[in-house]
C-alpha positions, 0 to 999 in steps of 0.5 A: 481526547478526540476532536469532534467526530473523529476517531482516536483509532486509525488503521494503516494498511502497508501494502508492498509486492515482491518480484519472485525470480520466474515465478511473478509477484507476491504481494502482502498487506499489514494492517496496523493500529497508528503506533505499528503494531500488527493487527492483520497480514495477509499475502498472495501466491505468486502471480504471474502475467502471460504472454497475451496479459503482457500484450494486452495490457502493454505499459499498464500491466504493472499498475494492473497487476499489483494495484488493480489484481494484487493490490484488490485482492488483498484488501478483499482478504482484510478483515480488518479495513485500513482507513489508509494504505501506504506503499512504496511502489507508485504502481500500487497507487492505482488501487485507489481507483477500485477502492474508497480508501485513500491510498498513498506512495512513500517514493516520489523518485521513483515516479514523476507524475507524483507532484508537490500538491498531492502530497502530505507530511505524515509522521516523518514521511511525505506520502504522494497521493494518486493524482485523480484523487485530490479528496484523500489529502484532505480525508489524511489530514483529520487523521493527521494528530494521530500519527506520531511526528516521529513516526516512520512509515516505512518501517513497516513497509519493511517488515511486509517485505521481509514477511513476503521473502520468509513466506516465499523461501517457505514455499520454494523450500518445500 
C-alpha cells in the first residue's frame, strides 16, 4: 500500500568511477529498483585529463571530471532515470549540481565537508548529501519506507565497480 502521493517504486542509481593504471577513468551506473535488482547499466571509456585540463581546472579537476564529465554523461546515457544516485566517492557529490536528482555519498571519512546535518539513515547505511543541497534530505526521507532497514547500499556500489574491472580487462585484452 502507498502513502498518499507516493510512489510504491524507487529507482536507485549507484554510480562508482575506477582509475585505469595511465589510461584515466571508467565510470559505470546501475540503476536498481529498491530491493537490488538490476534494471540498467551503462559505463564509459576511459577518460583522461590533459596536461592544460590539469592546470586549468587545478584542485577541482577530480570533482569535474567524475561528478560533472563522467558522472553527467552517464546519467545522460540512462534511459531509466533513478530518483537517487548513491555513491561512494565525495568527488562525485558534484553531479548534483548539474542535475535535479539528489545525489548522496556512503564515505563521510573520506571527505570532511560531509557534515552530521546533511545526512540520513538509509537502510543500513548513512548517506551524506552535497552541502548546497539541504532540499534532497527531505525529497529522501518520503522514499525512506521504501528501503528495507536491512538494506546495504553499498553492495551494489560493489558490483559497479567489479562490472567496470571486467569491462576494462575486456578492453586491454583485446
Amino acid at each position: 500500500m502507498s502513502r498518499a502521493g507516493q510512489s510504491d517504486k524507487l529507482r536507485l542509481g549507484f554510480l562508482e568511477t575506477l582509475e585505469v593504471d595511465g589510461r584515466g577513468f571508467v565510470g559505470g551506473l546501475l540503476v536498481t529498483n529498491q530491493v537490488g535488482r538490476p534494471l540498467e547499466f551503462q559505463c564509459t571509456t576511459p577518460v583522461k585529463p590533459n596536461r592544460t585540463q590539469e592546470i586549468l581546472y587545478g584542485n577541482t579537476l577530480r570533482s569535474w571530471m567524475l561528478g560533472e564529465l563522467i558522472g553527467g554523461t552517464l546519467l545522460e546515457r540512462v534511459s531509466i532515470k533513478p530518483e537517487l544516485i548513491v555513491t561512494s566517492n565525495p568527488y562525485i557529490l558534484e553531479l548534483r549540481n548539474h542535475t535535479e536528482i539528489p545525489v548522496a555519498c556512503t564515505d563521510r571519512e573520506q571527505s570532511m565537508s560531509l557534515s552530521e546535518g546533511e545526512s540520513i539513515s538509509l537502510g543500513s547505511r548513512k548517506l551524506y548529501f552535497h552541502e548546497g543541497h539541504s532540499e534532497d534530505l527531505s525529497t529522501i526521507t518520503d522514499h525512506r519506507h521504501l528501503i528495507p532497514d536491512s538494506a546495504d547500499l553499498t553492495e551494489p556500489l560493489d558490483r559497479v565497480r567489479e562490472a567496470l574491472s571486467e569491462t576494462v580487462k575486456t578492453v586491454l585484452t583485446r
